[in-house]
N, CA, C and O atoms as a GROMACS GRO file, in nm:
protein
  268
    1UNK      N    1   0.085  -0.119   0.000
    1UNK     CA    2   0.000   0.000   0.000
    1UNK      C    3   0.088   0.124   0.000
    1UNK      O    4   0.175   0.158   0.080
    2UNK      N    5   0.050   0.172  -0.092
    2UNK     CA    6   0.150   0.336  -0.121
    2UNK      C    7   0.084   0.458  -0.033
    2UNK      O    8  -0.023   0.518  -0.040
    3UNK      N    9   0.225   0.468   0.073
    3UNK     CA   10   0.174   0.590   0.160
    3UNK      C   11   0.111   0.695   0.105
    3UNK      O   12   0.122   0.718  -0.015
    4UNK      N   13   0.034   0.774   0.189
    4UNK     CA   14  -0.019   0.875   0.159
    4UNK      C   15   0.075   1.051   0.178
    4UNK      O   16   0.126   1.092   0.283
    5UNK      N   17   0.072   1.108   0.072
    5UNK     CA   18   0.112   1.237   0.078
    5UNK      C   19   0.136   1.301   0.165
    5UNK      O   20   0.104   1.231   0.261
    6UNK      N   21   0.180   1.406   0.207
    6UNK     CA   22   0.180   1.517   0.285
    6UNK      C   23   0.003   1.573   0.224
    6UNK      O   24  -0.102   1.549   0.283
    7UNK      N   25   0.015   1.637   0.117
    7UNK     CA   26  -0.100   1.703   0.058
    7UNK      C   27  -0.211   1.574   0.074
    7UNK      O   28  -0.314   1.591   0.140
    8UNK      N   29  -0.193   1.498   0.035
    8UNK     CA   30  -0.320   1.404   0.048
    8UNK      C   31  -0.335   1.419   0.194
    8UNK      O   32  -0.436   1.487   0.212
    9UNK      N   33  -0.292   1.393   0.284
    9UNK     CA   34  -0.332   1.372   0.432
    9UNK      C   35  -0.417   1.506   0.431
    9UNK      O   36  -0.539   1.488   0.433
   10UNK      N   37  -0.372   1.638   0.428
   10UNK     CA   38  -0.425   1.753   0.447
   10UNK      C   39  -0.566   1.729   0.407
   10UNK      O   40  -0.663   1.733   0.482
   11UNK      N   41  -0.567   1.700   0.259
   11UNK     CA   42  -0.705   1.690   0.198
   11UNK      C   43  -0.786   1.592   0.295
   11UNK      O   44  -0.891   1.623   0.351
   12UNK      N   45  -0.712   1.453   0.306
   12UNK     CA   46  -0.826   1.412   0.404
   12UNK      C   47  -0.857   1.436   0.570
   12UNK      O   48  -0.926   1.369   0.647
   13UNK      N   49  -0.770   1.573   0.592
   13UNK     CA   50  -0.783   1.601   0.703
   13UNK      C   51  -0.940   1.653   0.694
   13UNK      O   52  -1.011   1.630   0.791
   14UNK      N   53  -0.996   1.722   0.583
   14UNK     CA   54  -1.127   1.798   0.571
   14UNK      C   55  -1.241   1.731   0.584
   14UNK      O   56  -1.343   1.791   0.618
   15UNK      N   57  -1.240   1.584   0.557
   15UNK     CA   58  -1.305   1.498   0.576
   15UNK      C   59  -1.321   1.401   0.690
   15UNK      O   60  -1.395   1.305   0.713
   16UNK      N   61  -1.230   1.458   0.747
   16UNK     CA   62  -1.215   1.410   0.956
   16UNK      C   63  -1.282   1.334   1.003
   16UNK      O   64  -1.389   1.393   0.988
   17UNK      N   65  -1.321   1.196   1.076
   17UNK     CA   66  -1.428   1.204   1.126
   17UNK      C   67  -1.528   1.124   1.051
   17UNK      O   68  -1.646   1.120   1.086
   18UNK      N   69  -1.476   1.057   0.941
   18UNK     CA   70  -1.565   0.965   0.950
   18UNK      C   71  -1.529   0.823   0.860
   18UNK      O   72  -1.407   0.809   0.856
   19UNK      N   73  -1.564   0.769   0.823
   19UNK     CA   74  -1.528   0.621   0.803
   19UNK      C   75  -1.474   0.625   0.672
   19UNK      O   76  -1.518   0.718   0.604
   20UNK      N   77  -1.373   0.534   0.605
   20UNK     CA   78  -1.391   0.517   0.473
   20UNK      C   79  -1.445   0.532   0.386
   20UNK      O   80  -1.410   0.623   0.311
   21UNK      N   81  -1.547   0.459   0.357
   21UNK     CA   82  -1.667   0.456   0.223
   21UNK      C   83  -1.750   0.571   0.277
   21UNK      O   84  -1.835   0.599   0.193
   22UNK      N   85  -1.760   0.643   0.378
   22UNK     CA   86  -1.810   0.774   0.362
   22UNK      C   87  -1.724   0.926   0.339
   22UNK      O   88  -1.764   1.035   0.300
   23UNK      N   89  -1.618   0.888   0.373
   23UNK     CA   90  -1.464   0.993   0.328
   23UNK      C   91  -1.445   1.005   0.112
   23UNK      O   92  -1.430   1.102   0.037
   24UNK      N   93  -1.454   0.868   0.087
   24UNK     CA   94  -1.484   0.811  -0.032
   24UNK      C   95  -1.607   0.890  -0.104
   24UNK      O   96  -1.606   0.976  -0.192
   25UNK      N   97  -1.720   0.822  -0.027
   25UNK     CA   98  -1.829   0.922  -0.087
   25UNK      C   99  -1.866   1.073  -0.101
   25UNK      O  100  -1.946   1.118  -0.183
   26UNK      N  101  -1.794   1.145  -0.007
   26UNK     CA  102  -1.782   1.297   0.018
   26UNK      C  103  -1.692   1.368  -0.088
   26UNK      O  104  -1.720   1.463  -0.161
   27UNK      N  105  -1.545   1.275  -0.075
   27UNK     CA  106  -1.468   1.317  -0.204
   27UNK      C  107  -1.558   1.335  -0.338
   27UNK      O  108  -1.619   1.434  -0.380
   28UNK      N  109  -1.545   1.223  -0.381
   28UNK     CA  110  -1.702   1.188  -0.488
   28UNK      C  111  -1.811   1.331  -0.489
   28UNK      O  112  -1.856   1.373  -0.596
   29UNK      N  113  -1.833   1.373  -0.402
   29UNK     CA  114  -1.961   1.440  -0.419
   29UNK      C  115  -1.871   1.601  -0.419
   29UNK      O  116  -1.933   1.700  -0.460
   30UNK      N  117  -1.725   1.617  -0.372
   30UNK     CA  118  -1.687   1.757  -0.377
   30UNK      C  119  -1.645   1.787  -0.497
   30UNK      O  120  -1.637   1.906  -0.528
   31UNK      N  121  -1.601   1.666  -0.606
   31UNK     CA  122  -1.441   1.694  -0.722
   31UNK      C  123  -1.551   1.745  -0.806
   31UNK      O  124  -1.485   1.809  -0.888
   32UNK      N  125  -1.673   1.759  -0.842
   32UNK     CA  126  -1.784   1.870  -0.945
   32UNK      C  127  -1.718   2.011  -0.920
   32UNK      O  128  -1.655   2.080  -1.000
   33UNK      N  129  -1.745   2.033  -0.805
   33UNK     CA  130  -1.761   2.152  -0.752
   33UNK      C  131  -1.592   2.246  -0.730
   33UNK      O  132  -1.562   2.358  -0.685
   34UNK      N  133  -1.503   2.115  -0.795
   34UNK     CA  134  -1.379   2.162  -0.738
   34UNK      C  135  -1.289   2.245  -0.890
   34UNK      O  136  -1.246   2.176  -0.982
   35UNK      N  137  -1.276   2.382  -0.887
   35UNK     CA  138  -1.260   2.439  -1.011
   35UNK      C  139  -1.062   2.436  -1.037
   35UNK      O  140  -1.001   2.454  -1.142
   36UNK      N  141  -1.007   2.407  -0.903
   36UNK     CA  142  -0.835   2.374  -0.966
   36UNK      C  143  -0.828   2.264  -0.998
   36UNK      O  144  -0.898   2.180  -0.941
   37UNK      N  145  -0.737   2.228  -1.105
   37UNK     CA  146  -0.707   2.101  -1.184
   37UNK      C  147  -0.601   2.007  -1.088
   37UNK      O  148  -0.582   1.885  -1.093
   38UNK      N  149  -0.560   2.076  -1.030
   38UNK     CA  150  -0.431   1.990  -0.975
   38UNK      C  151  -0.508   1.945  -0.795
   38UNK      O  152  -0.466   1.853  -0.724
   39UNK      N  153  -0.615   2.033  -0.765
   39UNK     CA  154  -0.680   1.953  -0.631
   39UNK      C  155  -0.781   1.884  -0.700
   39UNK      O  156  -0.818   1.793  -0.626
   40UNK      N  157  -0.836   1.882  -0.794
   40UNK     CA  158  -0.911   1.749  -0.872
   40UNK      C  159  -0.796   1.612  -0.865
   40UNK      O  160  -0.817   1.515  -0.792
   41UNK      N  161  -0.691   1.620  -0.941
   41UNK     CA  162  -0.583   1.551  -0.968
   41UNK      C  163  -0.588   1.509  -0.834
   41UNK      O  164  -0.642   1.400  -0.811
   42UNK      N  165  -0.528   1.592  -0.717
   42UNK     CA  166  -0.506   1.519  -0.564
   42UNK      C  167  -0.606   1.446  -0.500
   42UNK      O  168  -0.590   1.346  -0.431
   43UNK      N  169  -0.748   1.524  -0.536
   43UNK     CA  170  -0.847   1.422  -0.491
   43UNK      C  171  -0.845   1.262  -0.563
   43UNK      O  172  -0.845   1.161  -0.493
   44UNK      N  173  -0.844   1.260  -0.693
   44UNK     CA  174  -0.830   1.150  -0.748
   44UNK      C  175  -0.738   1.044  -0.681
   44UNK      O  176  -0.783   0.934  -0.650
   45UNK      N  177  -0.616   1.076  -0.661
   45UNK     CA  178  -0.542   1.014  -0.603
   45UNK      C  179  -0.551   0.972  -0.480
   45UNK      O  180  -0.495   0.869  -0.442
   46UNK      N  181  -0.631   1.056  -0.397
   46UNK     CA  182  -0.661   0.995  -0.263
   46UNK      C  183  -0.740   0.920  -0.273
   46UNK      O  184  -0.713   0.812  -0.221
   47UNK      N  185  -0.884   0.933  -0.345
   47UNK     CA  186  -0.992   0.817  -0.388
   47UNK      C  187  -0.934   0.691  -0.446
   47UNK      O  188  -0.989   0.582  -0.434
   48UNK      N  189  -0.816   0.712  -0.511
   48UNK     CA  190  -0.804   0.568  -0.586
   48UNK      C  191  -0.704   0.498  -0.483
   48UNK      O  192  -0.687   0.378  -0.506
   49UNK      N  193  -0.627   0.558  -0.359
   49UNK     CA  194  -0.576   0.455  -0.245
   49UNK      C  195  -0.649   0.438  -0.141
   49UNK      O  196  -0.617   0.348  -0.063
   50UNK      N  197  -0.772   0.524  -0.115
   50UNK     CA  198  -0.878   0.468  -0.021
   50UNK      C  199  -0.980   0.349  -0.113
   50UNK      O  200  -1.055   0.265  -0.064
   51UNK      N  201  -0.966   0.364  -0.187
   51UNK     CA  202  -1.010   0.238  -0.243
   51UNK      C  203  -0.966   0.083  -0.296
   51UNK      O  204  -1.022  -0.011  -0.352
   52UNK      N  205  -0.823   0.117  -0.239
   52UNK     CA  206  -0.790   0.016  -0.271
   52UNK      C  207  -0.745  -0.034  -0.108
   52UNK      O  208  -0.725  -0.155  -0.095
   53UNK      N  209  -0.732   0.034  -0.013
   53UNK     CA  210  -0.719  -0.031   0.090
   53UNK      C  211  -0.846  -0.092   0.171
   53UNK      O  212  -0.962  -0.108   0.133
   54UNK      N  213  -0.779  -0.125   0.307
   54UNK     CA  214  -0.961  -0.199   0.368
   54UNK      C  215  -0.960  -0.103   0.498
   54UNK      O  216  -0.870  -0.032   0.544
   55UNK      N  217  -1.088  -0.126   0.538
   55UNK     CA  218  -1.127  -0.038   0.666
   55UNK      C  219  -0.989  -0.056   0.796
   55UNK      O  220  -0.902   0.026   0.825
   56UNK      N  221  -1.005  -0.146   0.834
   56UNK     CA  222  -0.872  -0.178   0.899
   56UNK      C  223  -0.733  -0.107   0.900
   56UNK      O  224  -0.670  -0.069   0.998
   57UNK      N  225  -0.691  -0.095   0.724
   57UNK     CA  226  -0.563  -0.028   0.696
   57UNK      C  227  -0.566   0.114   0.695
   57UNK      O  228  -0.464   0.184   0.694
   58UNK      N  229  -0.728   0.175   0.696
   58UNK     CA  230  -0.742   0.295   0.703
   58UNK      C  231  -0.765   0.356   0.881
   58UNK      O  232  -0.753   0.468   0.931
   59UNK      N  233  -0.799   0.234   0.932
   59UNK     CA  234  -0.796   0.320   1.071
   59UNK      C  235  -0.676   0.321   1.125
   59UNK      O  236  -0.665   0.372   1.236
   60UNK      N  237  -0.556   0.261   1.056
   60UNK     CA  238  -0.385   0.301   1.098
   60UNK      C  239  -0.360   0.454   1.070
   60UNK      O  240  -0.282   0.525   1.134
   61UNK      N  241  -0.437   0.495   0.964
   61UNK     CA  242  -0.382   0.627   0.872
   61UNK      C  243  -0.371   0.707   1.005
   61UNK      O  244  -0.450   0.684   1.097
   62UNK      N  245  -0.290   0.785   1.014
   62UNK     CA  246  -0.280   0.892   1.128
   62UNK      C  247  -0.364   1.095   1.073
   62UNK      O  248  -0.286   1.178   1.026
   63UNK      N  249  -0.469   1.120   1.086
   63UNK     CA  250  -0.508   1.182   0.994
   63UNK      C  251  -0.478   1.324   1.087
   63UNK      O  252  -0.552   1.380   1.168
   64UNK      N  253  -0.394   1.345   1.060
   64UNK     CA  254  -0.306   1.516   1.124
   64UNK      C  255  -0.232   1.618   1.053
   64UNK      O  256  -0.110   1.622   1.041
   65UNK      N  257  -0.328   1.711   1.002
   65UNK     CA  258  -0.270   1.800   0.922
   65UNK      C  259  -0.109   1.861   0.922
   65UNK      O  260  -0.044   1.886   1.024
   66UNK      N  261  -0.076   1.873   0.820
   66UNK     CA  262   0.049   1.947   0.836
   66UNK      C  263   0.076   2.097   0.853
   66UNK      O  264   0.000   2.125   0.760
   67UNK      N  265   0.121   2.222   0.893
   67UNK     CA  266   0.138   2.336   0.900
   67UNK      C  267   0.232   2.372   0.754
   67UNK      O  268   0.267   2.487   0.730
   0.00000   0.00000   0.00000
């Protein structure tokens, strides 16, 4: 499983708080609405390694923004 970003963590810092397949589904429902190409691009990338991991490997993720 390919760690997650600096920038990816951030992004899923916004989504805090709640489970996988609903972090998943939120992404999903923001990348319409999202008008930079390169945080489309980052969302993608976070959707396609939360989807490939399992609930389990995601409650290791340490989800703590960076400064």
């Amino acid at each position: 499983m390919d760690k997650f970003t600096v920038e990816e963590i951030n992004l899923m810092c916004v989504f805090e708080g709640q489970d996988r397949t609903g972090m998943i589904a939120d992404i999903k429902n923001v990348i319409p609405h999202i008008q930079d190409s390169d945080m489309v691009e980052l969302a993608g990338q976070v959707l396609g390694k939360l989807e490939a991991m399992s609930d389990a490997e995601f409650a290791e993720v340490a989800l703590e923004a960076a400064e």
